[in-house]
C-alpha atoms as one frame of an Amber mdcrd trajectory, in Angstrom:
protein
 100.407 113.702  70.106 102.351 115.856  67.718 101.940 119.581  66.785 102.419
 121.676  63.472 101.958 124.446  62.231 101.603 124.539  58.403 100.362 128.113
  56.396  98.820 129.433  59.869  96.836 126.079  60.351  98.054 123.659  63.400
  97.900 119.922  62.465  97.514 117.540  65.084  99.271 114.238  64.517  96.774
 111.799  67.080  98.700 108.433  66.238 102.419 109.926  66.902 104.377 109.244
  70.248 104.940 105.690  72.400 102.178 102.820  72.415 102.475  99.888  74.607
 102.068  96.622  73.283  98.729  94.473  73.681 100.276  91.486  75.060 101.381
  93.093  78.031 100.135  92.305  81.347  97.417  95.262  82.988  99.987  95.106
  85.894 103.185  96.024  83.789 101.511  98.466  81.898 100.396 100.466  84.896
 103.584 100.314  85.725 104.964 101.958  82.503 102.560 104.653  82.647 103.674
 105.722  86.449 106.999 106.010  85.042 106.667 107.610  81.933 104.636 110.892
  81.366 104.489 110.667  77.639 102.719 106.811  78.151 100.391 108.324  80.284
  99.601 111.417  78.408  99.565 108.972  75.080  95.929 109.305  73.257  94.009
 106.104  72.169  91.707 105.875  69.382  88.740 103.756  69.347  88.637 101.185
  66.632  86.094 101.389  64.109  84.438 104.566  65.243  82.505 105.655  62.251
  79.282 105.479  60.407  79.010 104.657  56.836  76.949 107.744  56.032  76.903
 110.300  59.051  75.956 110.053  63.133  73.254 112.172  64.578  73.800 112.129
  68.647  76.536 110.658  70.952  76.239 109.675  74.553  78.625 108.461  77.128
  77.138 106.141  79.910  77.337 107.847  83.607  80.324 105.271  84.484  82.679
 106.880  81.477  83.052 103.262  80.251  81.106 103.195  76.968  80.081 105.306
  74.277  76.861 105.115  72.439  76.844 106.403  68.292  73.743 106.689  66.903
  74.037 106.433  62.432  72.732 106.087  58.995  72.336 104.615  56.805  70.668
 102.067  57.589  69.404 103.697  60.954  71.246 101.437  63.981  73.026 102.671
  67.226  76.885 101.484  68.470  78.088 101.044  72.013  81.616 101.185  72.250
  83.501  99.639  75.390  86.307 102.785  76.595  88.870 100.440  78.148  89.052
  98.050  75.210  88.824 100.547  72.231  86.489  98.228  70.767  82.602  98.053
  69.581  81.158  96.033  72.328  77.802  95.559  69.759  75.527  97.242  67.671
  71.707  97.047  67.006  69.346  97.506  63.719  66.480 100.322  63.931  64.072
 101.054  62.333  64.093 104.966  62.439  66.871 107.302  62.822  67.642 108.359
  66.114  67.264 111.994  67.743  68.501 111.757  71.215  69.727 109.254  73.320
  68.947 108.808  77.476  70.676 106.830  79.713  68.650 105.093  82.127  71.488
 102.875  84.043  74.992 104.250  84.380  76.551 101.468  82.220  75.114 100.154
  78.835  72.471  97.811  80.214  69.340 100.310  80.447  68.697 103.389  77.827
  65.905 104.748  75.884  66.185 106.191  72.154  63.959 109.020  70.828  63.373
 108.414  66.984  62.023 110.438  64.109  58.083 109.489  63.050  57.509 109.915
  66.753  58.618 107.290  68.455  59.988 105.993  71.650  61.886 102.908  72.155
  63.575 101.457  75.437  66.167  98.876  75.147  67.968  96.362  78.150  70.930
  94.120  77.473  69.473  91.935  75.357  68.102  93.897  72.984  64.683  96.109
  72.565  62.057  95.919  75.599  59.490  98.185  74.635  58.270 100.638  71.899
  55.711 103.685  71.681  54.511 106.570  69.909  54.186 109.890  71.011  51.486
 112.172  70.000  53.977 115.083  69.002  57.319 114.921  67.329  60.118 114.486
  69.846  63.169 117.347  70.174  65.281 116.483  73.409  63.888 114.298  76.624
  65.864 114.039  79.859  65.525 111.120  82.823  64.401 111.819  86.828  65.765
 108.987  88.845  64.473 110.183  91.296  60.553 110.058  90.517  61.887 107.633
  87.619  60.115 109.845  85.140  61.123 109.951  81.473  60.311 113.773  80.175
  59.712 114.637  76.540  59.561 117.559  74.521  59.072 118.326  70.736  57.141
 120.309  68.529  54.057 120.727  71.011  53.651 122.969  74.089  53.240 119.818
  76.099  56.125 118.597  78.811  55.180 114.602  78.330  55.787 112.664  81.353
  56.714 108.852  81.257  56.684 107.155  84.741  59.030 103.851  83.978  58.080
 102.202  87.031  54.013 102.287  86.881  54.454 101.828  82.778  52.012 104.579
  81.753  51.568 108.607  80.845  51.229 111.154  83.314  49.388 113.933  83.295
  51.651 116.468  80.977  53.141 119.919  82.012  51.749 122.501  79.722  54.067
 125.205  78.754  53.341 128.537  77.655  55.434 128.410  74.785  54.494 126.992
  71.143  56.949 124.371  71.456  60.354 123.405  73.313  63.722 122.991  71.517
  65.620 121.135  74.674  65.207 119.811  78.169  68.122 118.951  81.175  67.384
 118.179  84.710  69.619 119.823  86.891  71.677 117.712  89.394  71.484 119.971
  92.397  67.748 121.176  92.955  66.595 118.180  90.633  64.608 121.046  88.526
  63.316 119.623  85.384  64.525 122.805  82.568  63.752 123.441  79.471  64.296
 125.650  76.259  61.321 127.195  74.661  61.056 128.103  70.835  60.727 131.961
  71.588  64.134 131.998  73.589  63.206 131.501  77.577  63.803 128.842  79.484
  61.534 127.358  81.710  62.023 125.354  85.108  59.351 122.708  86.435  59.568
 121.004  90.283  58.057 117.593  89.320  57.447 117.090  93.112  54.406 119.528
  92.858  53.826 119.708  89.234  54.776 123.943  89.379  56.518 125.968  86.915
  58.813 127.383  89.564  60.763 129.848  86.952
């Protein structure tokens, strides 16, 4: 990659610098990029990344080896494959997509929340399962641990999704109007989330407390 400066402004030239030819073996091109720092600092670009109109969300699986795009118009989602630089596939929808949640840390297992309220989970082969939710969706975030699907929108309500019995839980109620975003946190496994009013709010799913 290549730097100038032109009228104050810095322009970065992405395609500029050494490239290694496709027909190369893996094992000769590991090689070349142990001996050669500008090969191994060299930036790829993934073919074909783009929408026709414009992309709403991104998310890259827990592995680091694909990316998912979500687009208009029409409304479909992309999964790129990292290592190849290349779309792996793509899928029809039939609503635009808000968020996107991971469910398996490669491309096999996710779950898209779409505008009109719904909810649809997709495998490998295509779309399992779709639902409607009674508010309009915002954010939602995964437990793997309790393997419970959370969703927030316009609504005070904390929606919980258990994936392995298939059906609602009882929801959290929040003392907000409505919730903007949710996360759960990695170390205490604390589901969080961002209220309308500016507070965030953190929920132990293990006893069903607001805890902060």
């Amino acid at each position: 990659m290549q730097v100038s400066l032109s009228n104050d402004a810095k322009i970065y030239n992405l395609s500029a610098g050494k490239s290694l030819p496709e027909w190369i073996s893996e094992r000769k091109r590991r090689k070349l990029e142990r001996q050669d720092v500008d090969i191994r600092r060299r930036i790829q670009l993934i073919q074909d990344f783009e929408m026709p109109d414009v992309s709403h969300t991104i998310k890259v699986s827990p592995d680091g080896r694909f990316v998912f795009a979500a687009g208009t118009y029409k409304p479909f989602i992309k999964c790129y494959e990292v290592e190849n630089l290349a779309l792996k596939f793509q899928r029809g929808l039939d609503a635009d997509v808000i968020k996107i949640q991971m469910l398996s840390d490669d491309f096999s297992k996710y779950v898209l929340l779409e505008e009109e309220r719904y909810v649809e989970l997709h495998a490998s082969n295509g779309r399992y399962f779709r639902l409607r939710i009674p508010k309009f969706g915002r954010d939602m975030a995964y437990c793997k641990e309790a393997s419970d699907l959370f969703i927030v929108g316009s609504g005070h309500e904390i929606y919980r999704l258990n994936l392995e019995q298939g059906r609602f839980l009882e929801p959290f109620s929040s003392s907000a109007a409505s919730l903007t975003c949710c996360t759960i946190s990695e170390d205490h496994q604390l589901f969080m989330c961002g209220t309308s009013d500016g507070r965030i709010e953190a929920w132990d799913h293990r006893d069903k407390s607001r805890v902060g």
